[in-house]
C-alpha positions in Angstrom: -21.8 78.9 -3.5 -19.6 79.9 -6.6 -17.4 77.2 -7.9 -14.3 78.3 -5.9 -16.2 77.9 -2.6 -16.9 74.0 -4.0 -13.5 73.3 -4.6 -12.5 74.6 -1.5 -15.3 72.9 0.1 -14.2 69.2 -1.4 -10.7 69.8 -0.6 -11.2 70.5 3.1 -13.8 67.2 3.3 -12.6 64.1 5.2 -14.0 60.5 4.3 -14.8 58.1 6.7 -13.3 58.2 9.9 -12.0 55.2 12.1 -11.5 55.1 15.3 -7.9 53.6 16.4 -6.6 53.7 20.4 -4.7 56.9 19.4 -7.1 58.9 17.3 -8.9 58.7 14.1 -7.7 57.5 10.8 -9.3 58.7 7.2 -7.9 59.8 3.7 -7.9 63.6 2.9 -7.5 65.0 -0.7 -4.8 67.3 -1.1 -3.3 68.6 -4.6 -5.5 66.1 -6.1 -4.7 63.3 -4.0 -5.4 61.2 -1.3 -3.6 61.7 1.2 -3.8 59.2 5.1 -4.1 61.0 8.1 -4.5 59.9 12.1 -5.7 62.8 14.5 -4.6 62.0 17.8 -7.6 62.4 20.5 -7.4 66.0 22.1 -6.8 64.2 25.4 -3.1 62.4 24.2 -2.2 66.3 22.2 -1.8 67.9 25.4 0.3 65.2 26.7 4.4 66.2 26.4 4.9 62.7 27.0 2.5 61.4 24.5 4.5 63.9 21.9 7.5 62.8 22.6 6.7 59.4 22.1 5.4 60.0 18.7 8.7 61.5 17.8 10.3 58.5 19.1 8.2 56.2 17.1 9.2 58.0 14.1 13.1 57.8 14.2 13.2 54.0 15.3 10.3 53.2 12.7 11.7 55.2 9.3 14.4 52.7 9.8 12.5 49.5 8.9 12.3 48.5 5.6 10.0 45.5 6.2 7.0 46.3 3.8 4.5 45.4 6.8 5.3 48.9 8.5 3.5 52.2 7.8 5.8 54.7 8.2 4.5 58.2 9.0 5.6 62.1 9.5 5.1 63.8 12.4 2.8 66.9 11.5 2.7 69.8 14.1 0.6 73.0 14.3 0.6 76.0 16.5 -0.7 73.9 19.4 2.3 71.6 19.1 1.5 67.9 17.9 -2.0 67.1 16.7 -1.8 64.2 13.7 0.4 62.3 11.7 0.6 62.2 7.8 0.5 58.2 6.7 2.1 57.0 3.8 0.5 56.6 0.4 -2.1 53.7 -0.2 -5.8 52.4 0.3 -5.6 51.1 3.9 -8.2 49.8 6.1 -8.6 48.5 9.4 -9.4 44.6 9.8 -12.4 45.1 11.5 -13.5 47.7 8.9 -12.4 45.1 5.9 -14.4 42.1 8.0 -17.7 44.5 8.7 -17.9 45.6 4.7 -17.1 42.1 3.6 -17.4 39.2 6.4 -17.2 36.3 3.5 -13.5 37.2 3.6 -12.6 35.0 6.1 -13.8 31.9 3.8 -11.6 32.6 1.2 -8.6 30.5 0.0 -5.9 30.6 3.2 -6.9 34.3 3.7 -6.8 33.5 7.3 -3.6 31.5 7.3 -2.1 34.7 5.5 -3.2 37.0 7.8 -1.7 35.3 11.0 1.4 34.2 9.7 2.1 37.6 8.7 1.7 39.2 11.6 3.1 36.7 13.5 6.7 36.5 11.5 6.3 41.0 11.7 6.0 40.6 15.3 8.5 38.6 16.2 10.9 41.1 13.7 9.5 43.6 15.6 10.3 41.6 18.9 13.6 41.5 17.9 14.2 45.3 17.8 12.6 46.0 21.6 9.5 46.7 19.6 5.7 45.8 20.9 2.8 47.0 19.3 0.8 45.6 22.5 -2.7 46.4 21.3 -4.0 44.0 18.3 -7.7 45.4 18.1 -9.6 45.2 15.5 -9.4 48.6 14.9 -5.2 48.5 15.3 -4.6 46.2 12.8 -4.6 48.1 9.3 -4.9 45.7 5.8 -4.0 46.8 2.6 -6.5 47.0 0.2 -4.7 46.2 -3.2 -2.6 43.0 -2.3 -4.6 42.2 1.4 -1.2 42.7 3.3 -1.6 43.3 7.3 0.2 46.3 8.5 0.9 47.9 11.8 1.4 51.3 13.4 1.4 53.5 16.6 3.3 50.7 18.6 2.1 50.6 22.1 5.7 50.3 23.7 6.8 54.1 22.8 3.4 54.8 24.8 4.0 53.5 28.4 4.9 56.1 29.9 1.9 58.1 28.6 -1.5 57.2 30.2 -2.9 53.9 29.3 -6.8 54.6 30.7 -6.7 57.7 28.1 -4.9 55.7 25.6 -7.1 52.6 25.8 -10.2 54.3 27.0 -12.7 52.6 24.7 -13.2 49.0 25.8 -12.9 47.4 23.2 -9.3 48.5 22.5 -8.3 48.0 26.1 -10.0 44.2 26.2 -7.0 43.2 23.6 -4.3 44.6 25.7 -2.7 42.3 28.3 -3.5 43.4 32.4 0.0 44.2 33.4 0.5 46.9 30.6 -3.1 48.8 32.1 -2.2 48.4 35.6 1.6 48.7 35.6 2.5 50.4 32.3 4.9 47.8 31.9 4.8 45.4 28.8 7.3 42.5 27.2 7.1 39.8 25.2 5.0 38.2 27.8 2.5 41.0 26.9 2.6 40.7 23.2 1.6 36.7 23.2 -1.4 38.0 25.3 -2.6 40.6 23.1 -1.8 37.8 19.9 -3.6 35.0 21.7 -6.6 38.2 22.1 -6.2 38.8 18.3 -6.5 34.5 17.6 -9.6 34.6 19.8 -11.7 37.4 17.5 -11.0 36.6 14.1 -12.0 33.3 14.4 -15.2 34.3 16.2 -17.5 33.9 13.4 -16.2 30.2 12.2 -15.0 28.7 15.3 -11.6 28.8 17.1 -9.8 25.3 15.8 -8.9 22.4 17.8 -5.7 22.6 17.7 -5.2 27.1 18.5 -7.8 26.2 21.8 -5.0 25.1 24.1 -2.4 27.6 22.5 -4.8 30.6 23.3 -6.0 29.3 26.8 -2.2 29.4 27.4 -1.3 32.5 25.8 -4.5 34.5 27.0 -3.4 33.2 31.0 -3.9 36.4 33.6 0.2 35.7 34.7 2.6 36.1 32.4 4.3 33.4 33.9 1.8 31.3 32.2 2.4 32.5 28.8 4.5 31.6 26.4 8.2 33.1 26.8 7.9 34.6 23.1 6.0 35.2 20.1 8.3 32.9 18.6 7.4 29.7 20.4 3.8 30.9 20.7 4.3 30.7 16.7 6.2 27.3 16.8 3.4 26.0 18.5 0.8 27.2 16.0 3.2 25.5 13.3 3.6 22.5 14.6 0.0 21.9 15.8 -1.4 22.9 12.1 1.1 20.5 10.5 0.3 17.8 12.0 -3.7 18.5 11.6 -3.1 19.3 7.8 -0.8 15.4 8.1 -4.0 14.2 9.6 -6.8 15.4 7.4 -4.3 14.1 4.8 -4.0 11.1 6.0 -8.0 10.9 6.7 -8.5 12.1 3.1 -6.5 9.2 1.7 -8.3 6.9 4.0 -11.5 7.6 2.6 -10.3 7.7 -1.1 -8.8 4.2 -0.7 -12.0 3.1 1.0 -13.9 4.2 -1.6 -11.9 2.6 -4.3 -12.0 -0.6 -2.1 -15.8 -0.6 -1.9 -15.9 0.4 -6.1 -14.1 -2.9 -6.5 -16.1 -5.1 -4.6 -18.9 -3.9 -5.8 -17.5 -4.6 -9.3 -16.8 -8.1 -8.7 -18.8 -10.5 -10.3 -21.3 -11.7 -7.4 -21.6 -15.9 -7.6 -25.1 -16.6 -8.7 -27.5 -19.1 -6.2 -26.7 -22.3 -7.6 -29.4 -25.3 -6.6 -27.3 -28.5 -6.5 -29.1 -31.5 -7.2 -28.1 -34.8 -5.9 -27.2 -37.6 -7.6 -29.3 -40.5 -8.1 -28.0 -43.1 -6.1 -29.2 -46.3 -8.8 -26.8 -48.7 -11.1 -26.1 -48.0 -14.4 -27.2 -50.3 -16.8 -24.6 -52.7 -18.3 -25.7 -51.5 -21.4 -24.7 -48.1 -20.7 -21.2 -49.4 -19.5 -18.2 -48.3 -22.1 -15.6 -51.1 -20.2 -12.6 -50.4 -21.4 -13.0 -46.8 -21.2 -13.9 -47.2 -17.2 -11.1 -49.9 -16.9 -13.3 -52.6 -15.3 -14.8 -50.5 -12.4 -18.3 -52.3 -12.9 -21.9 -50.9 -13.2 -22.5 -51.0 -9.4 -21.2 -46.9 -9.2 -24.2 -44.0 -9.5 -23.3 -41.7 -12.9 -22.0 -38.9 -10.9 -19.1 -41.0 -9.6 -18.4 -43.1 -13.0 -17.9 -39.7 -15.1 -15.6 -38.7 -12.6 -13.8 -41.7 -13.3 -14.4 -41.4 -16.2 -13.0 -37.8 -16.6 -9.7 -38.6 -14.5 -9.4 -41.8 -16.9 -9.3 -39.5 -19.9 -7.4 -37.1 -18.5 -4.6 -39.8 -17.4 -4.7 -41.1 -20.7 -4.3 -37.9 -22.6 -1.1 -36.8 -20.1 0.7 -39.7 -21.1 1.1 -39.2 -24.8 3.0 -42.0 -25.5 4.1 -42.6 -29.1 2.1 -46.1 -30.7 5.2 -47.2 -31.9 7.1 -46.9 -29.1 4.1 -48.9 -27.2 3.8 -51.7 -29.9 7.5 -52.1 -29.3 7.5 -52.3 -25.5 4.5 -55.0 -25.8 6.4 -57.0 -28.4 9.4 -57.4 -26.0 6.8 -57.9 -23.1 5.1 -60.5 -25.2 8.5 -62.2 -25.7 9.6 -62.2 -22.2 6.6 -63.7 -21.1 6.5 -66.6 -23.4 10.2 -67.1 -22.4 9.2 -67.4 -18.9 5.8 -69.0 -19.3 6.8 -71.5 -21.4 9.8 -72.8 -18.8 7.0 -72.8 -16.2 4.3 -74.3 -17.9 6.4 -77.5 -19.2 7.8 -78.3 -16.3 3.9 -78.3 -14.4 2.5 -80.0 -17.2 5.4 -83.0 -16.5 3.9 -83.4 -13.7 0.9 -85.4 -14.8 1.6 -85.6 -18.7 4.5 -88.3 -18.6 4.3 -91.7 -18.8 4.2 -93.1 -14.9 1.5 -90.6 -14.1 -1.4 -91.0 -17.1 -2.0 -94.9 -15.5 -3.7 -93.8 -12.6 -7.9 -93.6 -11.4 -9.8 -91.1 -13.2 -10.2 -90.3 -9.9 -6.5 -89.2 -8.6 -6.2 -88.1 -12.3 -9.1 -85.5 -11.8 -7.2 -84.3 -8.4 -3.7 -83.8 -10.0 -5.6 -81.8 -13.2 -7.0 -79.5 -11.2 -4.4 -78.9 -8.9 -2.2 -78.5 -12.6 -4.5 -76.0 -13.8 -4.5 -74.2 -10.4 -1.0 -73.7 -10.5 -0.5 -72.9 -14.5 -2.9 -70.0 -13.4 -1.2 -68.6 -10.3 2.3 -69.0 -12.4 0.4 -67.4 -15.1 -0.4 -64.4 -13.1 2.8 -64.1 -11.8 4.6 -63.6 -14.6 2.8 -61.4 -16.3 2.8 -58.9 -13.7 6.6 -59.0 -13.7 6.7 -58.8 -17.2 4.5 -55.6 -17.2 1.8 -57.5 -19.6 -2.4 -57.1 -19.2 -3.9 -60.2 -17.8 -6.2 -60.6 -20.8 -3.1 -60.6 -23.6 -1.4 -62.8 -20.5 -4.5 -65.3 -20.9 -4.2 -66.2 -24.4 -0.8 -66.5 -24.4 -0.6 -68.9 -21.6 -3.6 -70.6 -23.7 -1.4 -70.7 -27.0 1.6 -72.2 -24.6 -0.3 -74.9 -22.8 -2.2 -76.3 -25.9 1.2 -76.3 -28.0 2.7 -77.9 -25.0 -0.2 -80.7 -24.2 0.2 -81.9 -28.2 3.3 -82.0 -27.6 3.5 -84.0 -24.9 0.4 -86.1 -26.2 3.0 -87.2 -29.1 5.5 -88.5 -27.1 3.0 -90.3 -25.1 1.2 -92.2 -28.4 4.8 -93.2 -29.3 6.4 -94.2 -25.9 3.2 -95.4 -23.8 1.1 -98.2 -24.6 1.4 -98.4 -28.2 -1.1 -95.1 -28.7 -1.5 -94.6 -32.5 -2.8 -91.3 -33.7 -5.9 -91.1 -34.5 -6.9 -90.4 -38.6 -8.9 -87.2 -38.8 -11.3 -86.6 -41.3 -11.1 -82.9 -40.7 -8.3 -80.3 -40.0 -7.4 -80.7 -36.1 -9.3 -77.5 -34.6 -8.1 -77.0 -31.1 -10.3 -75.2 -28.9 -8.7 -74.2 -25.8 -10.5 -72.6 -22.6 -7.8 -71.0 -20.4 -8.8 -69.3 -16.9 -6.8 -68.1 -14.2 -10.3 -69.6 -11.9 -9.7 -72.5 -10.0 -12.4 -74.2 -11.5 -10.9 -73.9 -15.0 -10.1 -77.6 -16.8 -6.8 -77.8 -18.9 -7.4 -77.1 -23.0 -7.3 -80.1 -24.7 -7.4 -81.1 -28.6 -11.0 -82.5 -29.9 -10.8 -85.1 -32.8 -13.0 -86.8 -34.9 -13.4 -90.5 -34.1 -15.1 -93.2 -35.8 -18.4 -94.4 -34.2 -19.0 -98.2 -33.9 -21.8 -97.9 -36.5 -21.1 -96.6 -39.3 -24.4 -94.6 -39.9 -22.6 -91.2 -37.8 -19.5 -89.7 -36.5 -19.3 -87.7 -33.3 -16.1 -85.8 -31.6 -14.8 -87.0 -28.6 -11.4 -86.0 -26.9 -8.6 -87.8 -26.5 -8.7 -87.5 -22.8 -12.4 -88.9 -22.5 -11.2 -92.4 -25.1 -8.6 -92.9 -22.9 -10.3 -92.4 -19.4 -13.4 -94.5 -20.6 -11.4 -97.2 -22.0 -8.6 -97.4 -19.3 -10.8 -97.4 -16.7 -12.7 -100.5 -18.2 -10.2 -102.4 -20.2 -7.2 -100.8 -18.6 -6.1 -100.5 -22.4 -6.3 -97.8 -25.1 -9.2 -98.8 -27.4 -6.5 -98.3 -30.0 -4.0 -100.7 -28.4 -3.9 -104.2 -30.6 -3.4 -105.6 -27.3 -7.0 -108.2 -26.9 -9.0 -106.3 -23.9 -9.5 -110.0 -22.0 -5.8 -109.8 -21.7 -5.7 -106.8 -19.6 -4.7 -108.2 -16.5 -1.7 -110.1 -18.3 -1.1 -107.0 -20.1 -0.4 -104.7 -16.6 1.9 -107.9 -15.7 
């Protein structure tokens, strides 16, 4: 073979040939390029009606614009009509493009693509009294370059022809709805069958989703009744349905992200560690261990868990007041003043009533009973004020102390001048009063210790006033003092 022969011999070669429901598709070099062809099957050729829809096809489709259309030119020989010339590009059919690469289907919304593009040239299609009828495999052409579904050889201009030639091979025919093999008749009842057909393959290999199983069980129904009324609301449908699954896998997605987060931060929070509690021991503090003015006389009888609570709340009392010291040494000074005021009103007239003149010659006896029923009531007066007057009891005690003794020399004065002829007594030493005050009822009334002269003159001893005058009245009914003769005594009380 020269070299002519060769080039004569590549030029008439045809590449791969696929089968489609109205012949066989391949690419065909010609002036140094390739050129698409379809050769119709011998048994549509001799068909006048078959030819004449070709011819049809070709007027009605030339006028479509939409990029998803193959337009083609009618080629005829000396037998009349055997192929068509396809426009320029690398096409393939879907079921070719799935058989060399099947991994196709996982990519990125390659899928999703596919179907919404036919769908939306469909209904276009629809639109125009156009059906394409037959969505096989091998009727479904993609574009290489950009992945782009196309379509041509639309089933409607064919009806007329015969559908067991045209769909002879199974596989073809199992994609075409009943009514257009039976009937030769075909609307858009027809088209959602052969759509719901096309739904049903291509997601063979991963699984028809939940949410296309009802729309294809309805769209795939033997009646056409059943169907869908379009490919339009057969497409709403699809919408509608994937919405709302993408809203819930959304929603699901969030979810589990929140969830996750939620578990991160409790996992991250500090976990308490196992604390053992001991209890406390339930014994008395010793005295010694006793701070009383910090715990403000609550006593020693309290365990040590429950006196440093007190504690603690004492302190923190304390500290919350911040009051200024010389704001508080003021408001004791006028407390202190008030009280005395008050006290010393009180006290005078209780003391009357057993320091006066009428009421010291009495049995030590009765004398005893009216003390103590004095001392009871300087203390209950005592306490009385100085809760009014806002003063502590112990500052209160040794005022009241200071009050009574100042007010008992007082009134043992006017008794030495006015009763019986009592002289004072000459002290060797300084007059040291020593006064016990106590708001008990057992308390005796202060009184003023003096040194007296013994009757031997060898020693001295201190003896109150109270007890000279109790021992001596009570034998002599005199004051040892008084110049008055003891044996007189009797004339003495005349």
């Amino acid at each position: 073979m020269n070299f002519e022969e060769l080039i004569e011999t590549r030029n008439a070669r045809k590449t791969t040939r696929i089968r489609t429901p109205y012949g066989y598709f391949y690419k065909r070099l010609v002036d140094g390029r390739f050129s698409n062809f379809v050769e119709f099957h011998d048994e549509l050729t001799d068909s006048l009606v078959f030819s004449k829809g070709v011819q049809e096809e070709y007027e009605a489709t030339k006028k479509i614009t939409d990029r998803h259309q193959l337009h083609f030119t009618p080629n005829e020989g000396d037998d009349g009509l055997f192929a068509i010339a396809v426009e320029v590009g690398h096409f393939l059919t879907i079921g070719q493009m799935l058989n060399d690469d099947p991994a196709i289907v996982a990519q990125n919304d390659f899928l999703e693509q596919t179907i919404r593009e036919l769908f939306k040239f469909t209904i276009l299609l629809n639109e125009q009294g156009i059906y394409h009828l037959c969505y096989s495999p091998n009727n479904v052409f993609i574009r290489k370059s950009d992945r782009m579904v196309c379509l041509l050889n639309h089933g409607s201009f064919y009806l007329k022809a015969d559908q067991d030639v045209l769909y002879e091979d199974d596989t073809d025919a199992a994609f075409v709805a009943p009514e257009v093999l039976k009937f030769g008749k075909a609307d858009a009842h027809s088209e959602v069958y052969a759509l719901g057909k096309f739904l049903q393959w291509i997601y063979q290999s991963s699984g028809l989703p939940t949410e296309l199983k009802s729309i294809v069980n309805r769209a795939t129904q033997t009646s056409p009744e059943l169907r869908y009324d379009s490919v339009e609301e057969m497409y709403k449908a699809i919408s509608r349905l994937s919405n709302l699954r993408r809203t819930v896998t959304m929603g699901a997605a969030a979810l589990a992200v929140a969830l996750v987060i939620l578990g991160l931060f409790v996992y991250l929070l500090p976990s308490p560690d196992a604390v053992e509690f001991v209890k406390p021991v339930k014994e008395p503090v010793p005295d010694e261990m006793v701070d009383d003015e910090l715990l403000l006389g609550i006593g020693a009888d309290l365990d040590s868990a429950a006196i440093a609570r007190i504690v603690a709340a004492e302190k923190h009392r304390q500290d919350s007041l911040g009051v200024d010291e010389r704001d508080l040494r003021t408001y004791n000074s006028k407390a202190e003043a008030i009280f005395r005021k008050q006290f010393t009103r009180a006290a005078d007239q209780i003391l009357d009533k057993v320091y006066t003149g009428d009421k010291m010659n009495m049995s030590e006896k009765e004398f005893l009973v009216r003390s103590k029923a004095m001392t009871e009531e300087l203390a209950k007066k005592q306490a009385e004020i100085a809760k009014s007057s806002s003063l502590s009891s112990e500052r209160s005690q040794h005022i009241a102390s200071e009050i009574i003794d100042q007010l008992t020399d007082k009134k043992m004065k006017a008794l030495d001048k006015n009763y019986m002829g009592l002289k004072p007594v000459t002290q060797d030493k300084k007059t040291t009063p020593e006064s016990s005050y106590s708001s008990s009822s057992e308390a005796t009334l202060p009184t003023t210790t003096t040194t007296t002269p013994s009757t031997s003159n060898s020693s001295r001893s201190k003896t109150s006033n109270q007890d000279i005058y109790r021992q001596h009245r009570d034998k002599y009914g005199v004051d040892p003092y008084d110049p008055v003769d003891p044996e007189n005594y009797q004339y003495r009380r005349k």
